[in-house]
C-alpha positions in Angstrom: 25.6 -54.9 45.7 22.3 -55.5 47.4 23.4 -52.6 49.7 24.1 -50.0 46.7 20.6 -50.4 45.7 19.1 -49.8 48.9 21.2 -46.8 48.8 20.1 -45.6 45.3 16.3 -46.4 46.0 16.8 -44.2 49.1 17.9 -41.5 47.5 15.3 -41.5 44.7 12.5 -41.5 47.5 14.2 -38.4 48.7 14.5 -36.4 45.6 10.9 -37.5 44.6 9.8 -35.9 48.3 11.5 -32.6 48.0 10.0 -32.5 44.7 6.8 -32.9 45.9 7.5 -29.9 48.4 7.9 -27.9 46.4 4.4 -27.5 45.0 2.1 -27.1 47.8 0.6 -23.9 47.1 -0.8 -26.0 44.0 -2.6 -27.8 46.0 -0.2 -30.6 44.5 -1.2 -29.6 41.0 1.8 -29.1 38.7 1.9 -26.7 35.9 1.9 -27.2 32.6 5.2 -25.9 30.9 3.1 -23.6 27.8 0.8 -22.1 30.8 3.7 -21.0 32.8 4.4 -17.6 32.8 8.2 -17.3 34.6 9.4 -19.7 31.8 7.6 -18.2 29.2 8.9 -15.0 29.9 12.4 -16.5 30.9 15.4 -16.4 28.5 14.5 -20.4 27.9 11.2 -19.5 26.7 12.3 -17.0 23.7 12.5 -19.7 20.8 8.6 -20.2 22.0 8.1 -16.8 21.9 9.7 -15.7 18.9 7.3 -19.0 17.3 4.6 -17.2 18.8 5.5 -14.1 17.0 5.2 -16.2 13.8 2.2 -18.5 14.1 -0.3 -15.8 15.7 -0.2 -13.1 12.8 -0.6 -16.1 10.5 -3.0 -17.3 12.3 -5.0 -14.3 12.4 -4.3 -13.5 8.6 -5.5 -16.7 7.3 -8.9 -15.9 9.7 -9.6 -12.6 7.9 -8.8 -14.0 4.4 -6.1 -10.9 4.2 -4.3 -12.1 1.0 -1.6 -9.4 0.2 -0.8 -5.8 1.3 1.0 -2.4 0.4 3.3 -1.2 3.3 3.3 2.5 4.0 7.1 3.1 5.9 8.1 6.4 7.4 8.7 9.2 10.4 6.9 8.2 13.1 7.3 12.1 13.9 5.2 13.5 11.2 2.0 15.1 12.1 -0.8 16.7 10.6 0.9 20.2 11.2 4.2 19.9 12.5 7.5 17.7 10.8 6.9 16.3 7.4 3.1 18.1 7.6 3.0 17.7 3.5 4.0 13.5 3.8 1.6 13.1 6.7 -1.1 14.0 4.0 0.2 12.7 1.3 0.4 9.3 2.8 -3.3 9.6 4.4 -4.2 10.1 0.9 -2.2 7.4 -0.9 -3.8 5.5 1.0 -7.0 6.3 0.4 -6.2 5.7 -3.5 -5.0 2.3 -2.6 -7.7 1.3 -0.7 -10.2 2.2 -3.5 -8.2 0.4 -5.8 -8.2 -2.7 -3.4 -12.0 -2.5 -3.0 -12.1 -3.0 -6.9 -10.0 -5.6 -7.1 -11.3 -7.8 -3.8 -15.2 -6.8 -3.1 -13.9 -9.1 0.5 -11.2 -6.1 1.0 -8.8 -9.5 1.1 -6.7 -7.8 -1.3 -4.1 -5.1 -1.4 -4.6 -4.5 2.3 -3.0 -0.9 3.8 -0.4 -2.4 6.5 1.5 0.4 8.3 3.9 -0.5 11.5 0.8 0.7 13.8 2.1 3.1 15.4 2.1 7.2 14.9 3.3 9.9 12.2 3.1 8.5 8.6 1.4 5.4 9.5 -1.2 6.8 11.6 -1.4 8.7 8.2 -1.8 5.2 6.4 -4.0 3.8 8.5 -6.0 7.2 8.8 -6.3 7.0 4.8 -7.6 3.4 4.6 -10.3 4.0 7.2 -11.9 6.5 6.1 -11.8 5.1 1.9 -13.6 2.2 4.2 -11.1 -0.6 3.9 -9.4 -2.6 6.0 -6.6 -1.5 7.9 -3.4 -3.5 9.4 -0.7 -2.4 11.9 2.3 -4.2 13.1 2.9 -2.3 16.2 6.8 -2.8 17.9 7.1 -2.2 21.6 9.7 0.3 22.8 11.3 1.5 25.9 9.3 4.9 25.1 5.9 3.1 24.4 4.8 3.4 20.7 1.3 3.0 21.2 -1.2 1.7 17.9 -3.2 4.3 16.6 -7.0 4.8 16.6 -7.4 3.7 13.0 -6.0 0.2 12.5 -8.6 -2.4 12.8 -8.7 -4.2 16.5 -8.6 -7.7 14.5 -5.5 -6.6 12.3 -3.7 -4.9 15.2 -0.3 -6.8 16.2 1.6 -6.2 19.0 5.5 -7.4 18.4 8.6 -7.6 21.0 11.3 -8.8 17.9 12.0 -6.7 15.4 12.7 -8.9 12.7 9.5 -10.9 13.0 7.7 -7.8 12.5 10.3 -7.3 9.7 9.2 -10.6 8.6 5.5 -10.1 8.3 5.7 -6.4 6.7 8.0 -8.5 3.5 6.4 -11.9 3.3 2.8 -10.3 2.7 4.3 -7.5 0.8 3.3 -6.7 -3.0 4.6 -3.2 -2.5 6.2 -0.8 -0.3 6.1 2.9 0.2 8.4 4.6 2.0 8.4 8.0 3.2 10.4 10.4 4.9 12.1 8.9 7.9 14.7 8.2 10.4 16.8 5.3 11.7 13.8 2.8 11.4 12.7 3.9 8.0 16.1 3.4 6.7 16.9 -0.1 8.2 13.2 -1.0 6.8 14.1 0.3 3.5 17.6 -1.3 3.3 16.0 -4.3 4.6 13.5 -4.8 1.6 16.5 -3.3 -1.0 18.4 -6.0 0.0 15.8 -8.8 -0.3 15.2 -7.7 -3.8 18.8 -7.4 -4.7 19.6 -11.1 -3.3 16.1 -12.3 -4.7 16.1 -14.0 -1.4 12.3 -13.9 -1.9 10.3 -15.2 -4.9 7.9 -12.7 -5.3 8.9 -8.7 -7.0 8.2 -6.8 -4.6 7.4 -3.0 -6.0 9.5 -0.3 -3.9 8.2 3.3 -3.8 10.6 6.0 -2.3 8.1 9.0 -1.7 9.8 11.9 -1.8 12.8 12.3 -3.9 14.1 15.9 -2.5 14.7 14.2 0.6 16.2 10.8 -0.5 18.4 12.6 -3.1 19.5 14.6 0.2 19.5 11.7 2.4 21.2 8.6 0.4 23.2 9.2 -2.5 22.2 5.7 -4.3 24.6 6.9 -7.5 27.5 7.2 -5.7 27.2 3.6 -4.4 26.8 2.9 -7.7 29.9 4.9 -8.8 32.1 3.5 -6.2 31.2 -0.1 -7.2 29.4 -1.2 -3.9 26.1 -1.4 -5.9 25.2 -2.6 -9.2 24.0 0.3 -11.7 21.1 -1.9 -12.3 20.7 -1.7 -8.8 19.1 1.8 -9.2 16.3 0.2 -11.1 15.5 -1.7 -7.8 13.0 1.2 -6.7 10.8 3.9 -8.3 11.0 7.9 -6.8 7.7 9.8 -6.9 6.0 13.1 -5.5 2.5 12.5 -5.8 0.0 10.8 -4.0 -1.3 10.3 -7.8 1.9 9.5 -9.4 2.6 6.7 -6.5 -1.0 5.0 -7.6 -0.2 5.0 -11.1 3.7 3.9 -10.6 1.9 0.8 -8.3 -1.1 -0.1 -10.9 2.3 -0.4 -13.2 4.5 -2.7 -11.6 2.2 -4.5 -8.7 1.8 -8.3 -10.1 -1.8 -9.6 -9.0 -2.0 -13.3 -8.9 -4.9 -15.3 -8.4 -6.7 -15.4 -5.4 -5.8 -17.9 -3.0 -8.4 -17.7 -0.4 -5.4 -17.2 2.0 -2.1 -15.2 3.2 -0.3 -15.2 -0.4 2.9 -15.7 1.3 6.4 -15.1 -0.6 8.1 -18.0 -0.3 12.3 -18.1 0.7 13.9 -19.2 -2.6 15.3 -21.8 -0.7 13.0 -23.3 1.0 9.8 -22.9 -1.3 7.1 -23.9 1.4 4.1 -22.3 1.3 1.4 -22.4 4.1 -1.4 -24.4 4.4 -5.0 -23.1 3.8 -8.7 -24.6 3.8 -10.1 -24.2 0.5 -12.8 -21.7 -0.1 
């Protein structure tokens, strides 16, 4: 028995020595596991890094006291004159309204805050409009094999750069009193399905005011009344968004059916149904 010992105690030394051997270029420092890069960026490492994609948005939110904000959706191909030339302005000036209306609700711009996803087309349009009504400005840029780049006008403080899709998903609905969503392709369309859905399944506690912009092209695009027809939809289901054509008609539709609550001093989250948590936040 005394033997097996020796034998195990052996073997330990040994394992602790090649251990040891393994760090020198450390100088015999070992690193910590949350400043090592190859795990981070390892497939261990993505429950850490999807986290990461949660807690530093918040983080940054609850810095800048941004309370709530309207999300501008749509072609990252429209320019000022090329594809979807006419939505490109209309969403620059939309949100211009919106930001004037924001300034008169919150004099800290907290309030109401233009978020676009960051990148070109309608939200550079967005972001564009928001700037120059001198608001505040959010984008939740996504990073793609073709390298969607933020624009010039989202604010360096508010700019967000995201690898998973559905924690950017995330932040564009749980800050979300309303959503406007233009012309677009494959993006636009899972965005919009994505926040149809959470209103259908009230999956979120908070009515969250849906604008299609441009009813021409969604008439053309998604026959809702035919889903409707066949049975896969609810007809009530139609009421679930609002079609306009103006940047004017938009404002009013939003001054209609946006629900202000008090504010809270920090990100007015909507909570899951479910779970009903809502952040913490230093008071005032």
């Amino acid at each position: 028995m005394k033997e097996k010992s020796n034998e195990c105690n052996e073997c330990t030394t040994a394992s602790i020595d090649r251990s040891l051997q393994r760090v020198p270029e450390n100088d015999g420092v070992l690193t910590l596991p949350y400043r090592d890069k190859d795990f981070l960026d390892g497939p261990d490492g993505r429950p850490i890094r999807i986290l990461a994609e949660y807690l530093a948005p918040l983080s940054a939110f609850s810095r800048e006291r941004v309370q709530d904000t309207v999300v501008f959706f749509g072609s990252a191909r429209a320019s000022p004159s090329g594809p979807f030339e006419k939505y490109y302005e209309d969403a620059r000036q939309l949100a211009v309204l919106v930001t004037q209306w924001s300034i008169k609700i919150s004099s800290d711009q907290s309030r109401l805050v233009v978020c676009s996803g960051g990148g070109g087309g309608i939200m550079e349009a967005a972001n564009r409009g928001a700037k120059e009504a001198g608001g505040r400005t959010i984008g939740l840029n996504i990073g793609l094999p073709h390298e969607q780049r933020p624009n010039a006008f989202v604010d360096p403080e508010l700019s967000f750069e995201f690898h998973y899709f559905f924690m950017r998903k995330l932040w564009f609905a749980h800050l979300a009193r309303a959503v406007v969503i233009f012309p677009g392709g494959f993006g636009t369309l899972d965005e919009m399905f994505e926040l149809l859905t959470l209103r259908q399944t009230r999956k979120l506690d908070r009515d969250i005011c849906v604008l299609l912009y441009g009813s021409d092209y969604w008439r053309d695009v998604v026959n809702f009344e035919a889903l409707a027809r066949a049975g896969a939809i609810s007809p009530s289901d139609l009421r679930l968004f609002h079609a306009v054509d103006s940047p004017e008609g938009a404002l009013r539709c939003l001054q209609q059916n946006v629900s202000l609550s008090a504010t809270t001093g920090c990100p007015a989250i909507a909570r899951s149904i479910s779970t009903c948590v809502q952040p913490q936040c230093e008071s005032a």
